[in-house]
C-alpha positions in Angstrom: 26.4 49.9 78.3 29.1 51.0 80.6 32.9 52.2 79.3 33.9 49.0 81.0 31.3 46.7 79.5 32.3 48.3 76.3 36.0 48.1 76.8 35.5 44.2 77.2 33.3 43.6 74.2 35.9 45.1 72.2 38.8 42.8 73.9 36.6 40.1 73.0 36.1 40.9 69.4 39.5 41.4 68.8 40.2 38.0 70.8 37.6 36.7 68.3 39.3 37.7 65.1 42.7 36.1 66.6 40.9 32.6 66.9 39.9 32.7 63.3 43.0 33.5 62.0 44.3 30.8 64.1 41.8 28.5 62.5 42.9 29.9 59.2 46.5 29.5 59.6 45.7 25.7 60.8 43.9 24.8 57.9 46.9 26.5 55.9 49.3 24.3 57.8 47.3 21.3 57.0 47.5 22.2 53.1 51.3 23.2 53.3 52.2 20.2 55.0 51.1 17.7 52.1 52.6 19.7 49.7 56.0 21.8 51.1 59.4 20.8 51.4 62.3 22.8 52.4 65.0 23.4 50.0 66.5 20.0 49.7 62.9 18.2 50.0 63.3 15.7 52.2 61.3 17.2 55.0 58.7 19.7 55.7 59.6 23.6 56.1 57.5 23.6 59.2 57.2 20.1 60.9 54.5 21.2 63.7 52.0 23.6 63.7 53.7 25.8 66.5 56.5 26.9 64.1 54.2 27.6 61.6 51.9 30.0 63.6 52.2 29.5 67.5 54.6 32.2 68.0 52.7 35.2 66.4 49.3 33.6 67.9 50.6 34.2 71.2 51.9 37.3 70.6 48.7 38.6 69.3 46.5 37.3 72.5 49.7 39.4 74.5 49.4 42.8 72.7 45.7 42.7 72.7 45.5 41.5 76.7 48.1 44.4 77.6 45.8 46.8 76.0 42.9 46.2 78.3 44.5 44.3 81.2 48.2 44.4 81.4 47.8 41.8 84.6 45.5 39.1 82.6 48.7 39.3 79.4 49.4 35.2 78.9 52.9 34.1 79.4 55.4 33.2 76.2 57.7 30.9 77.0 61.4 31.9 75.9 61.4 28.9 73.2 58.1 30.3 71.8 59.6 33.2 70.7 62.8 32.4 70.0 62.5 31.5 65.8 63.0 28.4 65.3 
């Protein structure tokens, strides 16, 4: 296996391990969402998934495609990382 070859299978674990936190956080969203209120319980803390999770997802694909390819980093919109 080359360094390159080697490089990329590490990009891809890591990319790997960010998907299934991703699929974590979802199925956390899902439980928090039939059960969690904010502070005056009419409505849900976090009304869609992308404020729940979205932001630091992104950011996490970003830091790990800066590492091995700053030119292949995915683009965060403004709104994304503005907290919401």
């Amino acid at each position: 296996m080359t360094p390159r070859e080697y490089q990329l299978q590490i990009e891809a674990a890591q990319l790997k391990e960010i998907d299934k936190k991703h699929a974590i956080h979802e199925i956390a969203w899902a439980s928090m969402a039939v059960e969690q209120t904010n502070a005056s319980g009419n409505s849900l803390k976090f009304d869609t998934f992308d404020k729940f999770f979205e932001r630091d997802y992104k950011k996490a694909i970003n830091k790990i495609k800066q590492e091995f390819n700053p030119k292949a980093a995915v683009d965060i919109p403004s709104e994304v990382l503005v907290c919401q």
